[in-house]
N, C-alpha and C positions, 0 to 999 in steps of 0.2 A: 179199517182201523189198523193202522201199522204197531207193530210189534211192542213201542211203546207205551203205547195210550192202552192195549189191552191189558200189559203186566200193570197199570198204573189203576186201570178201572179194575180188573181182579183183586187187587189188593186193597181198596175201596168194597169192595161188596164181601170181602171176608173179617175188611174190619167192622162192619156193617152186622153180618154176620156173628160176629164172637162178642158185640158189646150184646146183643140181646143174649146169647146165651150166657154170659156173663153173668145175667138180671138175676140168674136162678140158684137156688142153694144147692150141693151136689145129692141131697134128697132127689130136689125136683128137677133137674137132669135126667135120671132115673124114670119119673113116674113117666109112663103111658101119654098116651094124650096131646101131644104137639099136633099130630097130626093121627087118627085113627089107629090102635095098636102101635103106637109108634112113642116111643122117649125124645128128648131133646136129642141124649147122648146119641141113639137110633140113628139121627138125622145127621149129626155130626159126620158119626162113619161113614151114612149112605151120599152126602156130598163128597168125603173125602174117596171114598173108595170110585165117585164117578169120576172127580179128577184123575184117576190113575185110571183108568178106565180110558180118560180120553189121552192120557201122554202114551199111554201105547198104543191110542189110533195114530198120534201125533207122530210118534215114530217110526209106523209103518209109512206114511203117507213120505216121510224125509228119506226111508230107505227104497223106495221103489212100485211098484205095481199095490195101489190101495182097492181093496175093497170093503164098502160100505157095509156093515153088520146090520143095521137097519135096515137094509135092503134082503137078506136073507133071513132073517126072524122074524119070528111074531110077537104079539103083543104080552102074550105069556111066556114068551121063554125071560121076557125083558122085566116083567114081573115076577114072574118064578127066583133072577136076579136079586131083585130088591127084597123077597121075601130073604133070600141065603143074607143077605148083606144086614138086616135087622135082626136074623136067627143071630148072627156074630157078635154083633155087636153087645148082644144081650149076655155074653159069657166075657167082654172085656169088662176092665174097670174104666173110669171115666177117664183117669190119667194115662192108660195104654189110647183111649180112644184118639185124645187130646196127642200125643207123641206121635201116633201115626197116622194123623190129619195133617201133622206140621211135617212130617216126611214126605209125608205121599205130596202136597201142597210145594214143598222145594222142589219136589222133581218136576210136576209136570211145569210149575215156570221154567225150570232147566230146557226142560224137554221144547219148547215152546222157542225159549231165547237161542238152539244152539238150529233150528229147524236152516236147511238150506235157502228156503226161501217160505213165503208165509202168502198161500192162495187163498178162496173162497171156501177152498173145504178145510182148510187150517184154521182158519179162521172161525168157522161155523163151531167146530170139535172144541175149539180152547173155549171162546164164547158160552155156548149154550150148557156145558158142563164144569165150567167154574161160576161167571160171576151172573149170569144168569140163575144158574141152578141156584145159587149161595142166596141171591135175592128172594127167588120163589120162598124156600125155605124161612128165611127169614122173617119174614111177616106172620108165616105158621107159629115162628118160636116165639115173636113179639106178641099175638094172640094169646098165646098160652101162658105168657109167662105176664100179662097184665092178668089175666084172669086168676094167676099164683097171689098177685098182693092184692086180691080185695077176697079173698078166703081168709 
């Protein structure tokens, strides 16, 4: 996928993305339940925070000698992650969460659009951690948030 079909599909799965959680009052943003112990707002952060996550894999890989972090973790260090990223999010307000989704979201397209050039593992990094992830999520938020209008 060259560099523009992914900023173009990216921005396609977070507007995807934001009209479901849109659906919901800033009550039910809040409450539990998207996904397991998990808020909307939760969710929000923990895609935002993956994207940044992956623009500074993204720009180790544009500055020189990359190595894969999945390849030296486990599967609990990468949960123990998600746990810190939902503890966080739970002490923001929705509109800190919303302002630094849409930063972190600028950068790694930044990060992506200024890359030297764009291989297999660039590709895999921006992919599976923006509109990938943003989709997975998604379907979680739209579950929860039809089950919000028939309460």
């Amino acid at each position: 996928m060259d560099r523009a079909a992914a900023l173009a599909r990216e921005a396609e799965a977070w507007s995807a993305f934001t009209t479901q959680v849109a659906r919901l009052t800033p009550e039910q943003r809040r409450q539990e339940g998207a996904v397991p112990g998990w808020s909307t707002d939760d969710l929000v952060w923990h895609c935002a925070k993956w994207g940044e996550f992956a623009a500074d894999r993204l720009t180790e890989l544009g500055d020189g000698p990359f190595v894969d972090p999945f390849g030296a973790e486990s599967d609990e260090h990468w949960d123990g992650l998600n746990d810190r990223l939902a503890a966080e999010s739970k002490t923001m307000t929705t509109e800190e969460i919303d302002a630094g989704a849409a930063e972190i979201r600028r950068r790694v397209r930044e990060v992506w659009s200024g890359l030297p050039e764009v291989g297999e593992a660039a590709e895999s990094w921006f992919g599976e951690e923006t509109f990938e992830h943003y989709d997975e999520h998604t379907e979680e938020i739209r579950r929860f948030a039809d089950g919000r209008s028939s309460v």
